[in-house]
C-alpha positions as MATLAB code, in Angstrom:
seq = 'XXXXXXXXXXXXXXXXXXXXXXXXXXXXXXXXXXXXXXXXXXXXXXXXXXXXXXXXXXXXXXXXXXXXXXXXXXXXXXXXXXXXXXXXXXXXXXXXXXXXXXXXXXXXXXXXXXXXXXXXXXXXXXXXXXXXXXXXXXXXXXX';
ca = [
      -2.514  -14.381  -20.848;
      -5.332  -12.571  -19.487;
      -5.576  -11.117  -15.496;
      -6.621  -12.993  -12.735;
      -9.161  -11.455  -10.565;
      -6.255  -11.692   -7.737;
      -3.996   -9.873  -10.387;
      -6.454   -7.131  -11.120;
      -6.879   -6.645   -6.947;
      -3.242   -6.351   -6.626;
      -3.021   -3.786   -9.104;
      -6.269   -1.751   -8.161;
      -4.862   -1.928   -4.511;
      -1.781   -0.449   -5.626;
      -2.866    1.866   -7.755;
      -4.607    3.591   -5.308;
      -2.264    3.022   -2.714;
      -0.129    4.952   -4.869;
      -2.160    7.914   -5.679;
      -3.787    8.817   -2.619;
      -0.729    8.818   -0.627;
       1.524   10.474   -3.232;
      -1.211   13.456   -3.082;
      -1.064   13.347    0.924;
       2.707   13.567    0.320;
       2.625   16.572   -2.303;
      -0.128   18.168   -0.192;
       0.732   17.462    3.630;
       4.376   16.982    4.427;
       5.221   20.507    2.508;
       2.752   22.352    4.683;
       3.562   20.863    7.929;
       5.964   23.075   10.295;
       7.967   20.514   13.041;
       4.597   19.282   14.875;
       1.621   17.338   13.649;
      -1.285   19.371   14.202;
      -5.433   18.999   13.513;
      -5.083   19.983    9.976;
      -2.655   17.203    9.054;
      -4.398   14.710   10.935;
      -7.649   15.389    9.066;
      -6.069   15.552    5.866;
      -4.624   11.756    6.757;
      -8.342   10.348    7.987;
      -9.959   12.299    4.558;
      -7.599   10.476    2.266;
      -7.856    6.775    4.163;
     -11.274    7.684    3.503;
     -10.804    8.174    0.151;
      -8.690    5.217   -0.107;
     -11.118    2.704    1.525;
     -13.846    4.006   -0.889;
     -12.205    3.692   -3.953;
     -10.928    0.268   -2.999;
     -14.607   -0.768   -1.918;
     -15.874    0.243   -5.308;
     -13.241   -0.561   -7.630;
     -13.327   -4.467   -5.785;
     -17.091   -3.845   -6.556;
     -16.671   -3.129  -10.147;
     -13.839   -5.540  -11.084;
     -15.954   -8.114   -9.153;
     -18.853   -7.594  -11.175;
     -16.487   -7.650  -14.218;
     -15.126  -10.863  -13.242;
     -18.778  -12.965  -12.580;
     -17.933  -15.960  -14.879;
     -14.335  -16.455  -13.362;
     -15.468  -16.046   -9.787;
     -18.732  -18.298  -10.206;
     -16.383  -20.922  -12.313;
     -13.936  -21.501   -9.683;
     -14.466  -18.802   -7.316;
     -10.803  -17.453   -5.866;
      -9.046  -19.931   -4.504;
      -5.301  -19.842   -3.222;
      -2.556  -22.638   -4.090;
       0.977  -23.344   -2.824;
       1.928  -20.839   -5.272;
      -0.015  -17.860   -3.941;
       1.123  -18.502   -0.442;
       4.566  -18.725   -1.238;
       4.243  -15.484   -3.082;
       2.727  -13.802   -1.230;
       5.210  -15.060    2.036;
       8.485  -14.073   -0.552;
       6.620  -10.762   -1.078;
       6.305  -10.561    2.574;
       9.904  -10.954    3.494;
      10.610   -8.383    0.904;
       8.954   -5.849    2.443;
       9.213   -6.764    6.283;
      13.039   -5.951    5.361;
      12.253   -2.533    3.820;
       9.994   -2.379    6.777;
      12.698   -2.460    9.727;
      15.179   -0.184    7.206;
      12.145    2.419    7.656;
      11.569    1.761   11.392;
      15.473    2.419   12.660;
      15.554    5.706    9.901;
      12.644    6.952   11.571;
      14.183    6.510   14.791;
      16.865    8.229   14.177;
      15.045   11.082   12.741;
      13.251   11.407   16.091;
      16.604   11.991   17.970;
      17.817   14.368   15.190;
      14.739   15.941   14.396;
      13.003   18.391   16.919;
       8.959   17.594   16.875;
       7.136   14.764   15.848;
       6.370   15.491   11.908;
       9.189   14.322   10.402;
       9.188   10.790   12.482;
       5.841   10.545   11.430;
       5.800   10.815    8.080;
       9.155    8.935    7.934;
       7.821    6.100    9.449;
       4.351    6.682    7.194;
       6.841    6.911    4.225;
       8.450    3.360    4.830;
       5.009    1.853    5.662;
       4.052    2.966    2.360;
       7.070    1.705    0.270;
       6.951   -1.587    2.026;
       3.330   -2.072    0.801;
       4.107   -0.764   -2.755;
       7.158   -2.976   -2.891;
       4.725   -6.140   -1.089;
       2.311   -5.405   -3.837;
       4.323   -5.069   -6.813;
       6.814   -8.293   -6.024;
       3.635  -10.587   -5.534;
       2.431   -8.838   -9.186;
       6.332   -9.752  -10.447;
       6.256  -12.720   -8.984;
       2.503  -13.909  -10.386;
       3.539  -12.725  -13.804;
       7.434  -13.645  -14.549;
       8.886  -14.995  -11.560;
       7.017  -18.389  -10.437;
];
């Protein structure tokens, strides 16, 4: 069975999601002494950057690549899709609140602010990942 256009979102969104914070975690969080400074914070807004443009253009291009299904019945949402995607969504709000109380308990631990930061980045991360990849379970094998 081929991809849905909705399918082939879901895995361009995650896909990048993946990659261009798993570089701003190999590259930042190593180099970053106990506060967030002007370095890390531009490294962040470069790479959402980078994020929103290859999300723009890969939509663009799997758009384009998907004319005949789009202009057939253009991309509509069932019961199914909402109930996926609200399953996916309880998934992740759990992974969610794990993240929030870790990260505050980091900040009474930790001295500064980096490591709350990027422990609360870290679980908003995962709990997107884990959103995205249920709803792709869930579209394939599970409903």
């Amino acid at each position: 069975m081929p991809l849905s256009f909705h399918e082939k979102s879901l895995w361009l969104v995650l896909a990048s999601l993946c990659a261009v914070f798993g570089v701003y975690f190999a590259r930042v969080v190593p180099a970053t002494g106990a506060t967030i400074g002007p370095a890390q914070i531009g490294s962040f807004i470069g790479l959402l950057v980078v994020l929103v443009v290859v999300q723009v253009i890969g939509h663009a291009l799997l758009a384009l690549g998907s004319l005949r299904e789009l202009r057939g019945r253009g991309v509509s949402r069932d019961e199914r899709d909402v109930l996926i995607e609200l399953k996916s969504s309880r998934l992740a709000s759990w992974l969610l609140a794990c993240g929030v109380f870790c990260a505050l308990c980091v900040a009474v631990l930790v001295p500064g602010n980096a490591a709350f930061v990027h422990v609360l980045l870290a679980f908003w991360v995962l709990s997107q990942v884990l959103a995205l990849a249920s709803q792709l379970y869930l579209h394939r094998w599970g409903m």
